[in-house]
N, C-alpha and C positions, 0 to 999 in steps of 0.2 A: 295304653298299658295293656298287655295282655294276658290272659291267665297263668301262660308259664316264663312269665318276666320272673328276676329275681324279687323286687318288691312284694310282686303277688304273693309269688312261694313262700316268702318270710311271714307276712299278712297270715296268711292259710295257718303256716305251720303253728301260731302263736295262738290265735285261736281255737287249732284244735287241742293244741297245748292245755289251755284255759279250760276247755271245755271237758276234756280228760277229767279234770282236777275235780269238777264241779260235778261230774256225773262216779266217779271213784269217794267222793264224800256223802255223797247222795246214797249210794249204794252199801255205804259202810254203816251210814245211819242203820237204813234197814235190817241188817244184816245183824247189827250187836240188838236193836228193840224187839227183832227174833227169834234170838237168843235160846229163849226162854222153851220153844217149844225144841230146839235141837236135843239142849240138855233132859227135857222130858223125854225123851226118848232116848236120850241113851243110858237114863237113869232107869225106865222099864215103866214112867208112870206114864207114859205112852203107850198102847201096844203097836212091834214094829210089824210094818207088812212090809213086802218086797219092791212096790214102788215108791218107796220111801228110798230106796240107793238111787233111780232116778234123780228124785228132787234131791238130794243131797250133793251129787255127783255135780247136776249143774251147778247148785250155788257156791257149793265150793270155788268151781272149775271157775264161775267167771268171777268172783275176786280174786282169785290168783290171776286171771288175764290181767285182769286193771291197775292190779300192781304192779305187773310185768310192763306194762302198753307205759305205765307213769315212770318207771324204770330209766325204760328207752329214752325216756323225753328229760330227764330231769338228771341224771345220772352226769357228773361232772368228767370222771375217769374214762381211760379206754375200758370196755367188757368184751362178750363175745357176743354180738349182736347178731350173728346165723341162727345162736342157739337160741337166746332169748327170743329174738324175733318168731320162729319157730313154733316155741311151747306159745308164744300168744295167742296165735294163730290160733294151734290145734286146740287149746282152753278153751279161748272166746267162740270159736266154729261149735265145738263139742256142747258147750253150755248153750246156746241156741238152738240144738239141735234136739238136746236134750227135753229143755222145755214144751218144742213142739211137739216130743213124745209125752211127754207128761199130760200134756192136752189130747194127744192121741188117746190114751188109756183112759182119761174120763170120758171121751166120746164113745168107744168100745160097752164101756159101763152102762151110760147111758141107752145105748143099743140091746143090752141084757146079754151081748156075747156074740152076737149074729156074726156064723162065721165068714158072711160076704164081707162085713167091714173089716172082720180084724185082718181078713188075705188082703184086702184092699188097701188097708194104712200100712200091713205090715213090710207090703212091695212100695207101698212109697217110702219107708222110711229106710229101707235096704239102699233106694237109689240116691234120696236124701244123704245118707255118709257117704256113698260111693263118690259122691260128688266133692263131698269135702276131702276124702283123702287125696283129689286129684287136684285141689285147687291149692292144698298145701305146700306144693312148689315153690319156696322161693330166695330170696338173695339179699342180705342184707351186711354190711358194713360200716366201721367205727367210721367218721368223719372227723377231724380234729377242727374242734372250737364249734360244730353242730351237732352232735352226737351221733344214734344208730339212724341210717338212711337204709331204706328198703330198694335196691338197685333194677330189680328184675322180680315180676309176680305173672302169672298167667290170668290178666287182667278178663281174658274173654270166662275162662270158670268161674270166675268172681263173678262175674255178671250173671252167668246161667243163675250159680249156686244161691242168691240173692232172690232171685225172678221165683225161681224153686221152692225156694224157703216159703215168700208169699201165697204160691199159690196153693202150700201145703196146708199152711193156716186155713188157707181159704175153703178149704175143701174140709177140713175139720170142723168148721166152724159151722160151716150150711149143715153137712150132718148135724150135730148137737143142734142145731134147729130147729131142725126137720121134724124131730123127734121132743124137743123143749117146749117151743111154742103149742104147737095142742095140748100137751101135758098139762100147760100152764091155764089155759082156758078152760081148761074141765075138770080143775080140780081147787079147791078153797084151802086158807089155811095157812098152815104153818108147810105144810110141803107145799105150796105154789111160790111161796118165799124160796125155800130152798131152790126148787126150779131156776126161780129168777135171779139166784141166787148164782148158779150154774151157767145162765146164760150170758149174765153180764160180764162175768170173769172172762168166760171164752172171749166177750165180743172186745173186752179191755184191752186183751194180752194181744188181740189181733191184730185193733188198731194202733196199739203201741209200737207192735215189732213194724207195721207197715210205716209209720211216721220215722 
C-alpha cells in the first residue's frame, strides 16, 4: 500500500482530523484559564505597553485559525472553501510568525537595545513575512461527501518558510543565551531565577515549534 493510495489518504485524513480536535481543545483550555490576564488589561489593572498588540494579535489569530482548520474538516454543508481555506493560512502563518517576534523583542531586551541585533532580527523578520505572503497561494475546493480539499499549494515555499521559521528561533534563541547563561552564573537570587526563568521559555517555545 502506498502513501497516496486511497486507504492511506483516508487513514491520514482521519487522524489529522482527530488530532485538529485534540490540539483546538487543548488550546481553548488555555486560552479561557488566561483569561484572566486579558481582562486585566483591558480593564487597566494591567498597565498596556505596546507589545502586548503583538501577543494579543497572535493569540487571537491562532484560535480563529483552529476554528477555521476544524470548520474545514467537520463542516457537513457546501461553504466557500478558497476563502476559509485562505484566512487559515494567513491566521495560522501570521500567529507563528507572530510569536517568533514576541521572542524576538525579549531577545532585543535582553541585549539592552544593541542596535546590531535589533537591524539584525529586524531584516530577519522583514524576510520571515515576505516569505509567508508568497507562500500564501493557493487552491482549495467543496468536495461532496469529503469536504474542503486544498487542490494546488506552492508546496516548495512551504518548505523554505518552515526550514525559515526554525532557523529564525534558532538564531533567537543562541542570542538570549549568549547573553542568559553568564548573567545567570554571576549573579544569586531572585534575578538568577528570573534569568532562568527567561531562558527556559525561550528554549520551551523552541523546541515546541521545532517538534
Amino acid at each position: 500500500m502506498g502513501w497516496k493510495s486511497h486507504e492511506e489518504i483516508e487513514k491520514d485524513s482521519l487522524i489529522f482530523m482527530k488530532l485538529n480536535h485534540a490540539l483546538l481543545g487543548l488550546y481553548a483550555w488555555e486560552f479561557i484559564v488566561s483569561l484572566d490576564f486579558d481582562w486585566a488589561v483591558l480593564t487597566g489593572k494591567k498597565k498596556f505597553r505596546w507589545p502586548l498588540i503583538i501577543y494579543f494579535a497572535g493569540r487571537y489569530l491562532l484560535l480563529f485559525a483552529m476554528i477555521g482548520i476544524t470548520l474545514t474538516l467537520d463542516t457537513p454543508s457546501e461553504i466557500n472553501c478558497q476563502a476559509l481555506c485562505a484566512f487559515n493560512q494567513l491566521a495560522g502563518d501570521a500567529a507563528v510568525r507572530l510569536a517568533s517576534i514576541n521572542l524576538a523583542l525579549r531577545t532585543i531586551a535582553i541585549w539592552l537595545h544593541n542596535k546590531r541585533v535589533i537591524v539584525l532580527l529586524v531584516l530577519m523578520v522583514v524576510w520571515h513575512w515576505s516569505l509567508m505572503l508568497r507562500g500564501m497561494l493557493l487552491t482549495a475546493i467543496w468536495v461532496p461527501g469529503v469536504g474542503c480539499q486544498i487542490t494546488n499549494s506552492n508546496t516548495t515555499i512551504l518548505a523554505v518558510m518552515f526550514i525559515y521559521s526554525m532557523c529564525f528561533d534558532f538564531v533567537v534563541m543562541c542570542l538570549s543565551a549568549y547573553k542568559l547563561v553568564p548573567a545567570q552564573r554571576g549573579t544569586k537570587g531572585t534575578h538568577t531565577k528570573f534569568i532562568g526563568m527567561l531562558f527556559t521559555d525561550g528554549l520551551i517555545y523552541f523546541l515546541t515549534a521545532y517538534v
